[in-house]
N, C-alpha and C positions, 0 to 999 in steps of 0.2 A: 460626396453628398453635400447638397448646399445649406446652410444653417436650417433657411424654408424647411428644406425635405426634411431634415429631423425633427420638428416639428413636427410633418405628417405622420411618421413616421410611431412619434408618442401616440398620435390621437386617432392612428389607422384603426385602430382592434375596436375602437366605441364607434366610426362609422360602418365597419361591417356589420357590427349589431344593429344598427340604425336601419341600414337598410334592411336587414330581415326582418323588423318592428311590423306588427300587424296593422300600426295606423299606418306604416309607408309603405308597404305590400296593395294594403286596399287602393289606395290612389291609382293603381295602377290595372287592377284588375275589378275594380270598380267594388268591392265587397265593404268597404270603408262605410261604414254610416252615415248618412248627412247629420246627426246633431252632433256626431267627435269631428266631424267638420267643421263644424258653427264654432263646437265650444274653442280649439284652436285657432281659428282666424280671428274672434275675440280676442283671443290672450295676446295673439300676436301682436293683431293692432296696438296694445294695450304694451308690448314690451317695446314697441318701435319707437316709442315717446321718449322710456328712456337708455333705448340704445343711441340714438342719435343726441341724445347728451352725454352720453359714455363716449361717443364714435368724437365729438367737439372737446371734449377732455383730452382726449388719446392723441391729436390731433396738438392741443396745445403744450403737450410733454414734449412732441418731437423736434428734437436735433438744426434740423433741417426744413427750409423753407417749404420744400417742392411735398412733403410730408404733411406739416399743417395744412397747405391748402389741399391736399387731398383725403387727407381726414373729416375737415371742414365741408369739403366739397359734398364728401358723401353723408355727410350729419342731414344734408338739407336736400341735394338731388337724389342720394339712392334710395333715403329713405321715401321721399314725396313718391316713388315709382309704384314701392311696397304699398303705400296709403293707397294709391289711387287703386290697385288688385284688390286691397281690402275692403274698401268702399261699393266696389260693381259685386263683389263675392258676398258680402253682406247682408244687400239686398237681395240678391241671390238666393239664400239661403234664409230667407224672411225675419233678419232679426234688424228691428228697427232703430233709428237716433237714439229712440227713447232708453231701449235695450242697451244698446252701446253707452250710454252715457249713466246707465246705472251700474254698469257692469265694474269687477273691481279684480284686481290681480290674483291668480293663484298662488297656491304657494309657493308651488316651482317657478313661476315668472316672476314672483319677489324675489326670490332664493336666488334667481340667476339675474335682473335687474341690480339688485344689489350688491352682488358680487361683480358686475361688471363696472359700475359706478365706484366702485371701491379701490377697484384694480387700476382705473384710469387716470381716478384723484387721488392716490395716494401712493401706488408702487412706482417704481424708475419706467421708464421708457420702455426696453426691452418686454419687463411682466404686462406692460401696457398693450402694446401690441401683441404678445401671445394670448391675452385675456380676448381680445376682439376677432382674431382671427379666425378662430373654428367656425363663426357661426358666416364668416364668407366664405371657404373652402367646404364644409360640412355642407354650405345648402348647395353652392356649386356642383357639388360632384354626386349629389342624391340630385338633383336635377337634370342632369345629365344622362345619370342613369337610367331613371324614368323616362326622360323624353325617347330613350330608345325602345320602351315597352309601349307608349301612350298610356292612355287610357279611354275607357267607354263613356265616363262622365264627362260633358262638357266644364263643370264649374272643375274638377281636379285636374283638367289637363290646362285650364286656363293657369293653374298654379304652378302646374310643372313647367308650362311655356314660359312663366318668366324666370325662373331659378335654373333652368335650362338655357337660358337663351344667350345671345353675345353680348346685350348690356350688363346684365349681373355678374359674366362672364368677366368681362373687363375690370366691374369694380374689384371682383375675387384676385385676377391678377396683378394688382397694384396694392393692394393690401398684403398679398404675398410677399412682392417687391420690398413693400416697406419694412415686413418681420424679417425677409432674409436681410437687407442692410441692419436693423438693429441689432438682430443675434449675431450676424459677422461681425460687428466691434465691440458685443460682450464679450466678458471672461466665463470659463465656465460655472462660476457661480451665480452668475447673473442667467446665464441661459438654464440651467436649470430649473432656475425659479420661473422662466418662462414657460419651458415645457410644464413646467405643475400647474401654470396659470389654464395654458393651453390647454390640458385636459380635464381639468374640473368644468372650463367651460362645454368642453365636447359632451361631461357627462350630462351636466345640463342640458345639454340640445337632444339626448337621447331622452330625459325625464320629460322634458318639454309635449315632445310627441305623445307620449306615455301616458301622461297628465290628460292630454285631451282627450284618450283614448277612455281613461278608467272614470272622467269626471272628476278629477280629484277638486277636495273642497275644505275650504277648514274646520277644524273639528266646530262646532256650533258652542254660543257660551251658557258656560253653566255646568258644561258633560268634562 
């Protein structure tokens, strides 16, 4: 088994649950609501700002040249791909500039921005890349999945078309690339702390969908 695999391996048992999640079930069989739609592709938009300063962090921890620039690479291309799905699905979904520009993080998309931003500026190299990499492997392979169901919605199959498809595909496998080299010249203490990275993000990515599903919101001040 290659360092990569154990990694999957921690974080396999929270994407089975993922995928039987009623917000990832509906995508596919169209029962999904359009506003736990909206309210996720918000958030999303909203966490891709500061993932791709997490993805440019992670990026400058690495080791290795061919690492940063593909850390770097994807701070700016893979995310621009994600914006532009969020921008056509947006309108889409009739939530305007104005909306998008008042709109403000959940608590699970702080919860899990912050934790990613934390992991990237502040742990080794290794926890670095286990903190980043569920959320390419985790969308990879629910995308996947789904695109062998489809779906009846035009706007959720346009989502599974790209989480699905061979470009996201590609960044997934180069980001794998990079965790199997840095957990292969960990020790087991250091890999450790990655698999823990690894799946605190994965539970994340599981609250994520969860969150848009239940609306969750902060408690209001004063209560």
């Amino acid at each position: 088994m290659s360092a990569a695999d154990e990694v999957w391996e921690v974080i396999a048992p929270v994407h089975r649950r993922i995928l039987g999640h009623p917000f990832v079930r509906g995508l596919t069989d169209g029962t999904l609501p359009g506003d736990a739609f909206a309210r996720y592709v918000v958030q999303d938009a909203l966490f891709l700002a500061d993932y791709a300063r997490a993805l440019a962090l992670c990026g400058a921890r690495a080791p290795g040249r061919a690492d940063v620039d593909m850390f770097c690479r994807h701070a700016s291309e893979a995310v621009a791909v994600e914006n532009a799905l969020h921008d056509r699905l947006l309108g889409e979904l009739g939530v305007s500039p104005e909306d998008m520009g008042a709109a403000s993080p959940s608590p699970t998309c702080l919860a899990y921005t912050s934790f990613l931003l934390s992991s990237c500026a502040l742990a080794d190299w290794p926890e670095a890349v286990g903190a980043v990499l569920p959320c390419y492997w985790i969308y990879w392979e629910v995308g996947k999945e789904l695109a062998r169901a489809g779906s009846p919605d035009p706007r959720y199959a346009a989502w599974i078309a790209t989480y699905g498809g061979e470009e996201f595909g590609d960044a997934a496998r180069a980001a794998i690339g990079a965790a199997d080299r840095a957990l292969t010249d960990a020790g087991p203490a250091a890999r450790r702390r990655a698999h823990a990275r690894a799946l605190t993000a994965a539970r994340l990515e599981w609250r994520f969908w969860d969150a848009a599903l239940r609306d969750e919101r902060w408690l209001p001040p004063g209560d």
